[in-house]
C-alpha positions in Angstrom: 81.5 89.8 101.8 82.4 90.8 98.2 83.6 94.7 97.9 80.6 95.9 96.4 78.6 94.5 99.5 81.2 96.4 101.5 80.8 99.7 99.5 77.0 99.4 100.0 77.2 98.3 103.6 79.5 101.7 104.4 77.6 103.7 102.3 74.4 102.6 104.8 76.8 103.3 107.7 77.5 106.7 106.6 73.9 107.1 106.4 73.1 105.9 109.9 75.9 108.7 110.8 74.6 111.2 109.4 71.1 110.4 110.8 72.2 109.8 114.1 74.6 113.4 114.1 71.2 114.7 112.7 68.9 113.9 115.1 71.7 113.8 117.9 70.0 109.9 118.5 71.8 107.7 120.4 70.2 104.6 119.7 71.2 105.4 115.9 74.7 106.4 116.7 75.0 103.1 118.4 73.5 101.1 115.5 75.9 102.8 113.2 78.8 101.6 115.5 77.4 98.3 115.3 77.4 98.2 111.5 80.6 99.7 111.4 82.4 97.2 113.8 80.6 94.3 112.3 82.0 95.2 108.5 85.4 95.7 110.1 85.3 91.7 111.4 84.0 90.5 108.4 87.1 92.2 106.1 89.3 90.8 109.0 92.0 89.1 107.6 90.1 89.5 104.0 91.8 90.8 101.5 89.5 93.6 99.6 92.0 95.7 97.3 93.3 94.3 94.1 95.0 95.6 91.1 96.0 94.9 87.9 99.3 94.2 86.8 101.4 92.2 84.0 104.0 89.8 83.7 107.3 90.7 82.1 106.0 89.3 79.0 102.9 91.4 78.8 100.3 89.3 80.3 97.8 91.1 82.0 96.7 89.8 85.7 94.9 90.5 88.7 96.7 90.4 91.6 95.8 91.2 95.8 97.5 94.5 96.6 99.4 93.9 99.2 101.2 91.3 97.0 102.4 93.9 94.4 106.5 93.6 95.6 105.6 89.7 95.8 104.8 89.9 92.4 107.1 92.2 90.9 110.0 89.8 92.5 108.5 86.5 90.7 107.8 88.4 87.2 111.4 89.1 87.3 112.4 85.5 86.7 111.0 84.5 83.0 110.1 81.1 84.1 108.1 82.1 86.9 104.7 79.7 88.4 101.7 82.0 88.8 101.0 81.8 92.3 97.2 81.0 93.4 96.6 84.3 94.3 97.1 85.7 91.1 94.3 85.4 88.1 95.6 85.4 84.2 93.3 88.5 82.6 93.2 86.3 79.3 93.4 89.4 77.4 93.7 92.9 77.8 92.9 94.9 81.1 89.2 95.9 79.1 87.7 92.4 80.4 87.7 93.3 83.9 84.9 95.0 85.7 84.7 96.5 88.9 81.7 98.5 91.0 84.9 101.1 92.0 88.1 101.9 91.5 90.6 104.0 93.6 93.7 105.4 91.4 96.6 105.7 94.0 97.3 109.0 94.3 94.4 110.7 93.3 90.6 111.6 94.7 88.4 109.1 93.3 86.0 110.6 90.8 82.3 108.7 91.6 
């Protein structure tokens, strides 16, 4: 499941919440469990955050989140390999697109 799919999926689970708190329906509070449980096995072990980063040389890269100190240990050495889990930007930050973004920090804004 990419993370817009997973955006989209929880956005339909908040609406099966609010439906079933609506209507006080327990078939539709139990669906939205369902869904809910079902996303939360298919991100198991997934990783879904991701943020950008550069090298010590001003290279710009994606990187999973929960490698950031990973990272930031190997960009200390100037010879360092880029690991598989990290993708070369290839330019500046611009070229990357994402359905949504979370600033650490902060509220998001959408």
């Amino acid at each position: 499941m990419t993370p817009l799919q997973s955006y989209k999926a929880g956005l339909s689970l908040a609406a099966e919440i609010a439906d079933a708190q609506e209507t006080s329906s327990p078939a539709a509070f139990n669906m939205a469990v369902k869904i809910r449980d079902e996303i939360r096995e298919m991100n198991e072990g997934g990783r879904s955050e991701y943020l950008l980063t550069q090298d010590g040389d001003c290279h710009w890269f994606v990187i999973p989140a929960d490698r950031q100190v990973e990272w930031d240990q190997l960009t200390t050495n100037e010879e360092f390999e880029i690991p598989e889990w990290a993708e070369e930007v290839c330019g500046g930050p611009g070229r990357v697109t994402f359905p949504f973004y979370h600033i650490r920090g902060h509220t998001p804004t959408l």
